[in-house]
C-alpha positions as CSV (number, residue, x, y, z in Angstrom):
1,X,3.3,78.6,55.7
2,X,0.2,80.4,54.7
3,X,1.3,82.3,51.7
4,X,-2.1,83.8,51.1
5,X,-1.8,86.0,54.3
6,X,1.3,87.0,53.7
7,X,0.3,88.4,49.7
8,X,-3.0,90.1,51.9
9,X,-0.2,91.9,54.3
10,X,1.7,92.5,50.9
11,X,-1.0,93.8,48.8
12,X,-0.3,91.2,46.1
13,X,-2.5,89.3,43.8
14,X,-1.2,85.6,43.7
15,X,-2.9,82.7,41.7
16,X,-2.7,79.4,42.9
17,X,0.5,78.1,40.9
18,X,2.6,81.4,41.7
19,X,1.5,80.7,45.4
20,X,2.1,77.2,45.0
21,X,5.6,78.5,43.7
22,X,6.4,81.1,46.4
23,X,5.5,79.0,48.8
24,X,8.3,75.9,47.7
25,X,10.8,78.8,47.0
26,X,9.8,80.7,50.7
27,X,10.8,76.9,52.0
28,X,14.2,76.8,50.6
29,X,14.9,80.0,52.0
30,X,14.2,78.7,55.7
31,X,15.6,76.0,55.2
32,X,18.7,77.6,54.3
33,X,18.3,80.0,57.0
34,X,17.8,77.2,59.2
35,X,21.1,75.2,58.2
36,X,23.2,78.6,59.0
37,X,22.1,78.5,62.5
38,X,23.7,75.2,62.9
39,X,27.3,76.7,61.9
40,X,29.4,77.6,64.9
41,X,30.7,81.0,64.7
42,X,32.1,80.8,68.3
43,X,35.7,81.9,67.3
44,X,34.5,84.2,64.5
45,X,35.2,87.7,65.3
46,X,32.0,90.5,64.9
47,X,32.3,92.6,61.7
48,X,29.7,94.9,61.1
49,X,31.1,95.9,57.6
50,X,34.2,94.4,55.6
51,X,35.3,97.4,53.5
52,X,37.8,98.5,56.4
53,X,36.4,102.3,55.7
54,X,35.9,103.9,59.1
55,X,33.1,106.8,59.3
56,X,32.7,108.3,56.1
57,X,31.2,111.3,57.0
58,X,29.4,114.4,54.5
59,X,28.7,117.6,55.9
60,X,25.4,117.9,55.7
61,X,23.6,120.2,52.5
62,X,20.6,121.7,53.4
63,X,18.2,121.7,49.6
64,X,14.6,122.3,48.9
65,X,12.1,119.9,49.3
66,X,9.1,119.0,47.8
67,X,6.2,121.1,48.1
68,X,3.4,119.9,49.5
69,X,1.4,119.9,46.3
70,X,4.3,117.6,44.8
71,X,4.4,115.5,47.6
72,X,1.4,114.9,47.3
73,X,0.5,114.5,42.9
74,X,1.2,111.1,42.7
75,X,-1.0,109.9,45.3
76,X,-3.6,108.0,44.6
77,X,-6.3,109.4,47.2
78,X,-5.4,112.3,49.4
79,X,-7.9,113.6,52.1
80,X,-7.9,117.8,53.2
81,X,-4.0,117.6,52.0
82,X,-3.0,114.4,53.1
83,X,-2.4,111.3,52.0
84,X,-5.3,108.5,52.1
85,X,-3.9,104.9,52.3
86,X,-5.7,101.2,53.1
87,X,-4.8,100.3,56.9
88,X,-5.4,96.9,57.5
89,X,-5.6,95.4,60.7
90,X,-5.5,91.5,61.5
């Protein structure tokens, strides 16, 4: 597994023992992902939720938004009123 790409894609800054340790625990995960696929769920029926509530519906509120200008105060670089972000292509 490379582990550095995927703190690259992530935008983290790993050093080599927290990599070391992400990658062992990224491992278990598979392997547990792995070991569910071997379960046979043929005679399981398909839930898509188990609380038993059936469309729980709001009518919908229409608010204020942000403003532009508040949308926009926290960024960190912002270009003719837009946001500026790091695009990285592989």
């Amino acid at each position: 597994m490379n582990i550095s790409k995927l703190a690259t894609l992530a935008n983290l800054s790993l050093s080599a023992d927290e990599a070391k340790k992400l990658e062992n625990q990224f491992q278990v995960t598979l392997e547990f992902v792995d070991h569910l696929k071997e379960i046979d769920t043929a005679e399981i029926k398909e839930t898509s939720h188990v609380t038993g509530k059936t469309n729980q519906f709001r009518e919908d509120e229409i608010t204020t938004g942000l403003t532009q200008a508040q949308a926009l105060q926290n960024a960190p670089k912002t270009d003719k009123d837009f946001f500026v972000s790091k695009i990285k292509w592989e």
